[in-house]
Each structure stands twice: as C-alpha cells, then as structure tokens.
Backbone as CSV, one residue per row, in Angstrom:
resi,resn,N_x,N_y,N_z,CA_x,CA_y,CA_z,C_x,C_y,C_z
1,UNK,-12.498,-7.377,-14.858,-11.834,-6.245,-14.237,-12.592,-4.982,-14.594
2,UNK,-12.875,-4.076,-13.283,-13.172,-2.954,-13.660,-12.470,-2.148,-14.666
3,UNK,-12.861,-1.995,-15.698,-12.669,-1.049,-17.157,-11.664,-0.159,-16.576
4,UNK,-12.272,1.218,-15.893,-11.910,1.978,-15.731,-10.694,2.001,-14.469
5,UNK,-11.060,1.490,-13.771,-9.734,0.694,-12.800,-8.832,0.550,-13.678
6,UNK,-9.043,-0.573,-14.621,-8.010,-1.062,-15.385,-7.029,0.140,-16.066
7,UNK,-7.755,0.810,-16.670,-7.253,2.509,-17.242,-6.471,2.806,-16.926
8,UNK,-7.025,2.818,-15.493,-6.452,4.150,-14.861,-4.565,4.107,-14.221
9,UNK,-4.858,2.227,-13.644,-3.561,1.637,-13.503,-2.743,1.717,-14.151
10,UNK,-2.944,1.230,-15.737,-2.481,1.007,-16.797,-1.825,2.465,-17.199
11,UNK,-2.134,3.503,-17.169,-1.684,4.640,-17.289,-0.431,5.103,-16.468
12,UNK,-0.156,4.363,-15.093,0.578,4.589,-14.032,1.570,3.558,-14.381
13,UNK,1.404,2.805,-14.692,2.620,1.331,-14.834,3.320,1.383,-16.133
14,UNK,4.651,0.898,-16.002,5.546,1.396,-17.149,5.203,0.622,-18.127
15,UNK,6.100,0.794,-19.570,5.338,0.286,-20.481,5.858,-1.303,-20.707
16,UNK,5.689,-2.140,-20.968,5.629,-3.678,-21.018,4.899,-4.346,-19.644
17,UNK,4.662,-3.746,-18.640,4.431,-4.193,-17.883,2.562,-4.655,-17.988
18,UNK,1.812,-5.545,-17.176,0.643,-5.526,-17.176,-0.057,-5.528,-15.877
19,UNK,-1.118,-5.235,-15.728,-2.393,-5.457,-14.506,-2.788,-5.893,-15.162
20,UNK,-3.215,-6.746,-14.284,-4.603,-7.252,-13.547,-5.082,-7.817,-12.585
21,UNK,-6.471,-7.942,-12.702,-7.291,-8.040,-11.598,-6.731,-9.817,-11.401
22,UNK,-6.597,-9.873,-10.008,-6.213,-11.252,-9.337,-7.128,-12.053,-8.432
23,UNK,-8.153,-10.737,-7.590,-8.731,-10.978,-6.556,-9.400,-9.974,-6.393
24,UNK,-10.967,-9.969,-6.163,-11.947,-8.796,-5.857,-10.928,-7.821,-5.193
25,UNK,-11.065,-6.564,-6.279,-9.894,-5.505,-5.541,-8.781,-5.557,-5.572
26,UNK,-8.154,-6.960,-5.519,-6.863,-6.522,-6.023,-6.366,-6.831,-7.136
27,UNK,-5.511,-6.473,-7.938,-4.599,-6.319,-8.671,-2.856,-6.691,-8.731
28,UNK,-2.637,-6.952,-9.737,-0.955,-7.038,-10.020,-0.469,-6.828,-10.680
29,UNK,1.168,-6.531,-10.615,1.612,-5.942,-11.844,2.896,-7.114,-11.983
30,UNK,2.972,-8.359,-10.974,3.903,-9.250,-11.290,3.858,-10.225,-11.977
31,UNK,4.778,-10.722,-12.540,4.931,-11.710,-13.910,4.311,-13.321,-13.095
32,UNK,4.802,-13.179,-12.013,4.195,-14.361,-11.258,3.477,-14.298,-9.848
33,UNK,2.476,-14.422,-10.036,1.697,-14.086,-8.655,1.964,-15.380,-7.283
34,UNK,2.422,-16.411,-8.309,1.909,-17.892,-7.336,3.211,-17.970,-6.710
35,UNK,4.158,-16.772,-6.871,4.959,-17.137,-5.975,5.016,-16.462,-4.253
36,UNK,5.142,-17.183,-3.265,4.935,-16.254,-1.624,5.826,-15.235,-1.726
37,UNK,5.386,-14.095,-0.934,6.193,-13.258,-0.166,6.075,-14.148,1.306
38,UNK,7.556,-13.363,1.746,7.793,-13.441,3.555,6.869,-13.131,4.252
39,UNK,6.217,-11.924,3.957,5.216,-12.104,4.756,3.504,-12.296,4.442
40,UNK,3.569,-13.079,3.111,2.024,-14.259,3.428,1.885,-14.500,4.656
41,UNK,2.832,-15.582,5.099,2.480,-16.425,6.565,2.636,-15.762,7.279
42,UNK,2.751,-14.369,7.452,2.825,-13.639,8.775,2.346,-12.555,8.975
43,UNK,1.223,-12.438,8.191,0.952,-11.317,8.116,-0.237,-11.342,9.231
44,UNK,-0.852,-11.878,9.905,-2.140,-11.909,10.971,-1.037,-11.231,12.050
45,UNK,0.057,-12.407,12.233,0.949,-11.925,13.546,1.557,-10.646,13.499
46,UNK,1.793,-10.018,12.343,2.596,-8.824,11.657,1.711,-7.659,12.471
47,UNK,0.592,-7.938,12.130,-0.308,-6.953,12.219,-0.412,-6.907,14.521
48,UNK,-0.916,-7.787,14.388,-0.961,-7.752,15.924,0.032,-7.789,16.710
49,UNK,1.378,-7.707,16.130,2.195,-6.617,17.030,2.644,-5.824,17.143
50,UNK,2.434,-5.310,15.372,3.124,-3.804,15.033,1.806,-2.801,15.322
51,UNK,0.889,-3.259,15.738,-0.060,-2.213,16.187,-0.351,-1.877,17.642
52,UNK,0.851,-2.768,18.209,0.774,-2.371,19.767,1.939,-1.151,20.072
53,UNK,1.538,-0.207,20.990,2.391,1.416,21.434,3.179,-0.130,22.056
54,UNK,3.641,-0.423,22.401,4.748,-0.948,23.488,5.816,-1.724,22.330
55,UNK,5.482,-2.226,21.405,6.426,-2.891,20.097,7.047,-1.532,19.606
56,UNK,6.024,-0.484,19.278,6.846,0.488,18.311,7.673,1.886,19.215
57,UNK,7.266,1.515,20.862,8.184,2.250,21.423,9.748,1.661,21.860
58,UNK,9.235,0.146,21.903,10.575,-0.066,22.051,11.793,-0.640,20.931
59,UNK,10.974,-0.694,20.045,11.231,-1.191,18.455,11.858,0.246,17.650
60,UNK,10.971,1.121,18.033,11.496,2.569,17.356,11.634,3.757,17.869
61,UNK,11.082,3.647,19.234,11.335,5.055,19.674,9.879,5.826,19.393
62,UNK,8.469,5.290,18.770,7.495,5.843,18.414,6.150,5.506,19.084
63,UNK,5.203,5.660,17.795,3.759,4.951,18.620,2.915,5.154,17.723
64,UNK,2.147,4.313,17.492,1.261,4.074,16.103,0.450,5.220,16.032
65,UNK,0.004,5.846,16.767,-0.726,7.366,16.510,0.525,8.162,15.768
66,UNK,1.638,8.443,15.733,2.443,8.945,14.985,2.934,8.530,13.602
67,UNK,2.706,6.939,13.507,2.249,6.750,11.554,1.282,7.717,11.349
68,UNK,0.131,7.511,12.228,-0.983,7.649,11.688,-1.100,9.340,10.870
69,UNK,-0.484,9.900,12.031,-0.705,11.312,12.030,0.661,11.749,10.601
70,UNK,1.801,10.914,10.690,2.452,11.482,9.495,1.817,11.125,8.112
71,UNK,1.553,9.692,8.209,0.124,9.493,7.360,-1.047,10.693,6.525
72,UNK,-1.319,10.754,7.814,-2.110,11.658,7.352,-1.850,13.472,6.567
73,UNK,-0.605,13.777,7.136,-0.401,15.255,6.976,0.264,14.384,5.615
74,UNK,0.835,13.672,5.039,1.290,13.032,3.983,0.680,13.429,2.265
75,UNK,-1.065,12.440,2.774,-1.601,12.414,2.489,-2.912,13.747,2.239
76,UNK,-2.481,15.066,3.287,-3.358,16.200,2.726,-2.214,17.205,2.658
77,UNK,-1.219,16.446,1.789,0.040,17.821,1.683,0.148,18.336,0.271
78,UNK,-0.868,17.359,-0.269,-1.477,17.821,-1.769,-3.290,18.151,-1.865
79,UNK,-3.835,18.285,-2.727,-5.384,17.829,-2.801,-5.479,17.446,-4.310
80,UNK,-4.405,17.597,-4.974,-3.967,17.264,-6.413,-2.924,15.865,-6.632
81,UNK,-3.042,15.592,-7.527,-2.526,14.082,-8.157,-2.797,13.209,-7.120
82,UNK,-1.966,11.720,-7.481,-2.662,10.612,-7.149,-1.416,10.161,-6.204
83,UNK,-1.568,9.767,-5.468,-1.150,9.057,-3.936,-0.701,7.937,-4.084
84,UNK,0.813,7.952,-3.812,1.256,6.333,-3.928,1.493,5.957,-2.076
85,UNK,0.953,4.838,-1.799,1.637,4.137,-0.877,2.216,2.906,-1.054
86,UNK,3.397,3.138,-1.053,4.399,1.906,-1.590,4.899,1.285,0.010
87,UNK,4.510,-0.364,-0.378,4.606,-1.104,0.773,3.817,-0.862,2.071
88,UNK,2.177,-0.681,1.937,1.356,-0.644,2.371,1.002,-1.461,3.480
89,UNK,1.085,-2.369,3.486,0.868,-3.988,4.086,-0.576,-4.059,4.146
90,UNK,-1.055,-3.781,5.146,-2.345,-4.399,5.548,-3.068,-3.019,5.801
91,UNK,-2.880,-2.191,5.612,-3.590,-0.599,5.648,-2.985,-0.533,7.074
92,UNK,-2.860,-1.011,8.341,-3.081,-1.087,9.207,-3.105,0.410,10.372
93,UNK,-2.446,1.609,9.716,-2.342,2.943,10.503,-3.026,3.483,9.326
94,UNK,-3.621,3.078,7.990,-3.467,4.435,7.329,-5.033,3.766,6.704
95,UNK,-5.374,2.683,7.086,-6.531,2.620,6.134,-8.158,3.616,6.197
96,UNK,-8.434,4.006,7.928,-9.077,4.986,8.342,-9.214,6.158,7.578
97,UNK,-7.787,6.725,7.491,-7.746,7.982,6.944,-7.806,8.149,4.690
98,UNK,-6.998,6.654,4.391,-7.846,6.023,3.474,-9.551,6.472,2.906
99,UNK,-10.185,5.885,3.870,-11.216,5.917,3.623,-12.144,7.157,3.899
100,UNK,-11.241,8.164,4.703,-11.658,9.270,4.705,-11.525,10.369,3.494
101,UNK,-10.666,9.600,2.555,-9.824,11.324,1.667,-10.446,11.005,0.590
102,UNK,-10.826,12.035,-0.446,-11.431,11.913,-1.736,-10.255,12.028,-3.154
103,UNK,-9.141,11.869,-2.536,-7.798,12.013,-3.318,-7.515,10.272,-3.635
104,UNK,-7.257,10.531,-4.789,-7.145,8.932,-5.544,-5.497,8.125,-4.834
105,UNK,-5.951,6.784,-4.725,-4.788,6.316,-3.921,-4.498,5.099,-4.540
106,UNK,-3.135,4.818,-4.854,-2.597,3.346,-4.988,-1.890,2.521,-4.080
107,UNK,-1.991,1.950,-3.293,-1.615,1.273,-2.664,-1.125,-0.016,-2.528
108,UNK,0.418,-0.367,-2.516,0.435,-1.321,-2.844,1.690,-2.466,-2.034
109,UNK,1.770,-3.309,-2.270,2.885,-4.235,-1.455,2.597,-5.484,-2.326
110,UNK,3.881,-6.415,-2.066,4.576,-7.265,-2.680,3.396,-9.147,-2.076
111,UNK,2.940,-8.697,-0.516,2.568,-9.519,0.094,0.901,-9.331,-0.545
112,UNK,0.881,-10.730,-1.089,-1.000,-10.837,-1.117,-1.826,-11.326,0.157
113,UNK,-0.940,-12.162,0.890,-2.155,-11.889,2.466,-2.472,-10.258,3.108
114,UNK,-0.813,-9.235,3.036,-1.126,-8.139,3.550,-2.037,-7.555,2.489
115,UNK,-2.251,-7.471,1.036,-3.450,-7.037,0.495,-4.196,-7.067,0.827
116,UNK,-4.935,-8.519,1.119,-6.195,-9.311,1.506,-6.471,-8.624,2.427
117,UNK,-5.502,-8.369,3.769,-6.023,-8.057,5.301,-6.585,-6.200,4.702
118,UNK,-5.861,-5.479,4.291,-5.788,-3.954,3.655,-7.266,-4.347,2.899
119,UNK,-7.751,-4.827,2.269,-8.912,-5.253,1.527,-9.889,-5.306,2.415
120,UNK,-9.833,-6.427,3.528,-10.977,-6.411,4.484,-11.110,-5.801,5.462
121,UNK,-9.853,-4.986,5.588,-9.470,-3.753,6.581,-10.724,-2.473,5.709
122,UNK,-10.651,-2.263,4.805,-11.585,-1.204,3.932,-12.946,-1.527,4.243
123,UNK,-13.025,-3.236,3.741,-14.701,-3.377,3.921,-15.325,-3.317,5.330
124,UNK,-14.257,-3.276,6.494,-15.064,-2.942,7.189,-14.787,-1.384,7.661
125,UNK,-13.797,-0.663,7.559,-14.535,0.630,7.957,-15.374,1.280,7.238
126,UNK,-15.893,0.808,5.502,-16.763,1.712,4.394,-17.885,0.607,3.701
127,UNK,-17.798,-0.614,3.995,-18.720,-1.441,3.277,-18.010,-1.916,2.419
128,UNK,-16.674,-1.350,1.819,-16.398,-1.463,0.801,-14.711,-1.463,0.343
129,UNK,-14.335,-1.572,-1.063,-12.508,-0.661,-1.180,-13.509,0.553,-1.840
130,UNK,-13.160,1.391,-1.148,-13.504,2.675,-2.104,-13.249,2.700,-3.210
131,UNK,-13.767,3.696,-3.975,-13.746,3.968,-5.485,-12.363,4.560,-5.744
132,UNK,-12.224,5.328,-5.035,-10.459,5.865,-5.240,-9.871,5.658,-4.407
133,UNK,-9.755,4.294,-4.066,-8.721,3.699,-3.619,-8.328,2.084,-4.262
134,UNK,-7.079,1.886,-4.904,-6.628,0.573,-6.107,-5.343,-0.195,-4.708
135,UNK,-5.709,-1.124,-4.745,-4.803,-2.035,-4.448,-4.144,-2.698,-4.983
136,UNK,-2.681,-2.805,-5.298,-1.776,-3.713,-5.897,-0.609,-4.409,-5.453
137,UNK,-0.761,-5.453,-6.174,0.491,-6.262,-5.724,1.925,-5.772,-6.679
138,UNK,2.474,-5.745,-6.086,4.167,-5.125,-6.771,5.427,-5.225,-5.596
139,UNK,6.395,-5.315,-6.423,7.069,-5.251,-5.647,8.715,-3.500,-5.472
140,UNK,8.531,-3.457,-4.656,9.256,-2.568,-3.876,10.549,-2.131,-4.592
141,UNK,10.916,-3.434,-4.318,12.752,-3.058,-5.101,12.915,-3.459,-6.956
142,UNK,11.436,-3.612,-7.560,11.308,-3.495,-9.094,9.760,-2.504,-9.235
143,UNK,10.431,-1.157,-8.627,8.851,-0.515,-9.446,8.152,-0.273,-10.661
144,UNK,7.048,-0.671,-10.621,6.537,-0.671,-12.061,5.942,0.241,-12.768
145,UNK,6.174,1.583,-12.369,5.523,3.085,-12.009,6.390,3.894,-12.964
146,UNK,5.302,4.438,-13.569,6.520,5.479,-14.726,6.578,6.228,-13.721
147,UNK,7.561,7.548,-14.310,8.372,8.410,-13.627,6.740,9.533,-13.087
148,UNK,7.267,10.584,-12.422,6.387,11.655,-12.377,4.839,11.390,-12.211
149,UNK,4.277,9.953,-11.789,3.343,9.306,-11.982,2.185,9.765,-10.659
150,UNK,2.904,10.305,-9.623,2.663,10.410,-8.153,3.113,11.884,-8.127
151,UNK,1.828,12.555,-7.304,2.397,13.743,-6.679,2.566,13.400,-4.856
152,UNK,2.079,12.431,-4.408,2.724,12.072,-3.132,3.178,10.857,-3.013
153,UNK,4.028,9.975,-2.484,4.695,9.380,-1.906,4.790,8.664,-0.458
154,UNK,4.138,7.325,0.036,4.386,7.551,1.447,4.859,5.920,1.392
155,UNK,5.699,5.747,2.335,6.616,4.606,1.991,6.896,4.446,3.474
156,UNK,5.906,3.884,4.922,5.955,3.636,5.790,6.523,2.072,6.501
157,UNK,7.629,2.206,7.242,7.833,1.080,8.104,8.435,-0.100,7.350
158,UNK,9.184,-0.121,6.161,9.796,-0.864,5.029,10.971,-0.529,5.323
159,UNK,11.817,0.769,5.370,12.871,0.696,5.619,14.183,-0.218,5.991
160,UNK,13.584,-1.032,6.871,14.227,-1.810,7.893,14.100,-3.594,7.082
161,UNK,13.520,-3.109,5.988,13.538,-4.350,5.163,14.562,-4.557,3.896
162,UNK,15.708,-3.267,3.750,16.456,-3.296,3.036,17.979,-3.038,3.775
163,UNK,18.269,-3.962,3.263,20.023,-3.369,3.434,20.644,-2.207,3.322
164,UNK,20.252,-1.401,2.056,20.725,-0.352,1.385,19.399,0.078,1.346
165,UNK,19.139,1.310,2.393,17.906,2.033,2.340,17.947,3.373,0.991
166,UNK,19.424,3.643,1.387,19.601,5.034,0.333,19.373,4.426,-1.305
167,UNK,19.383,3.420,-1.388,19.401,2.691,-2.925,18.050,3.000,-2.936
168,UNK,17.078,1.891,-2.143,15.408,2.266,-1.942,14.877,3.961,-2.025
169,UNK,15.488,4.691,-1.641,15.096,6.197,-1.743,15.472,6.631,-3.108
C-alpha cells in the first residue's frame, strides 16, 4: 500500500477502524470485504441505464448533465479541505470533473464492482486514479469518518436507497 495514501486515509477514519489496500486503488475500511453488496451483480446494468436522459427524466424529473453540473459547483464550493463523495458508485457523472480538480477527494461506496468500474472509469479519462483522488470501500449507513473530517460533502442518487433518508442526513 501506498505509504502515504495509507496516512492520509488513516487520518480520516475513526479510531479502531482500519484501511487497506484490497485492489490496485482501492481500499477498505470493512471488517469483511468477501462479503457482496446488491449491487456487485449490477453494477454494468446500473450504469447503462442510469446514464440515459430518458431513465432520469422519467425516474426523477432530471438529466444526467444536472448531476453533473451540481457535481461540479459541489465540488468548487471550496478550494480548501478534502472532498467526500459518499456512495459514489462507479464515478459515472462525476468522474470527468474528478479528474479535472486538484482538490483531494475520497470517494467511496459499499459496492466493489462499482469501485472497480469508478477505477477504470479514471484510467481511462487520465491514464490513471489520480494522485488526489482515494477510493474506498465503506459503507453508507456505518461511517467510518471522524467528525469535521470533510469540508465538502456530496452524497448523489443514494437517497432512494434508504427508508429513512432524514436518519442518512
């Protein structure tokens, strides 16, 4: 594991908890990795329909240029501290702009296929996962994040995966 990766995580995650490296780039902070998320097996199909304007207009009333763009004003509403995206999936609206910002980012979700895809989603728009950008596996409704850890916050398209959203907020 990158040293300093390792650090830097380790500084962000509460105390008993651990990282590490699982998979080129990614990371975890769960006690058991070998167990599936829901969406392992669905994450190819996940992706190819939540990125069509006709799913998220009639699904939400929206259109994937409007992640993108809240995404983004999200993400330059600081130029200070470090960037959480909690429940990330597969980068799929935000990995572009990702790879555009020089502001340090964690990114993370519960699903290791949506890592994987968010992983090879990077290498191909930069060669690479950027340097300040950490991928992790965690999960949502047990964060592993000390307090005050994040000066932004972006927590896209999960909602609708909890019962009790106001609990999640």
């Amino acid at each position: 594991m990158n040293k300093d990766a390792s650090d830097e995580l380790q500084q962000v995650v509460t105390e008993g908890r651990t990282v590490r490296l699982i998979e080129d780039d990614i990371y975890s902070v769960l006690p058991n990795t070998s167990v599936q998320h829901h969406y392992d097996r669905r994450a190819a199909l996940y992706d190819s329909v939540v990125k069509t304007w006709l799913y998220n207009f009639v699904m939400w009333g929206t259109s994937p240029s409007h992640y993108v763009q809240f995404a983004r004003q999200a993400l330059d509403s600081s130029g200070a501290g470090m960037f959480l995206d909690a429940g990330c999936g597969s980068l799929l609206f935000t990995g572009r702009i990702y790879v555009g910002s020089s502001r340090r980012i964690l990114a993370f979700d519960q699903s290791l296929a949506m890592l994987r895809r968010a992983r090879e989603r990077l290498r191909r728009l930069s060669g690479g996962v950027p340097e300040h950008v950490r991928l992790v596996q965690a999960d949502l409704s047990d964060l592993p994040f000390r307090r005050k850890s994040f000066r932004t916050v972006l927590c896209l398209n999960v909602l609708h995966q909890f019962a009790d959203a106001r609990a999640l907020v």
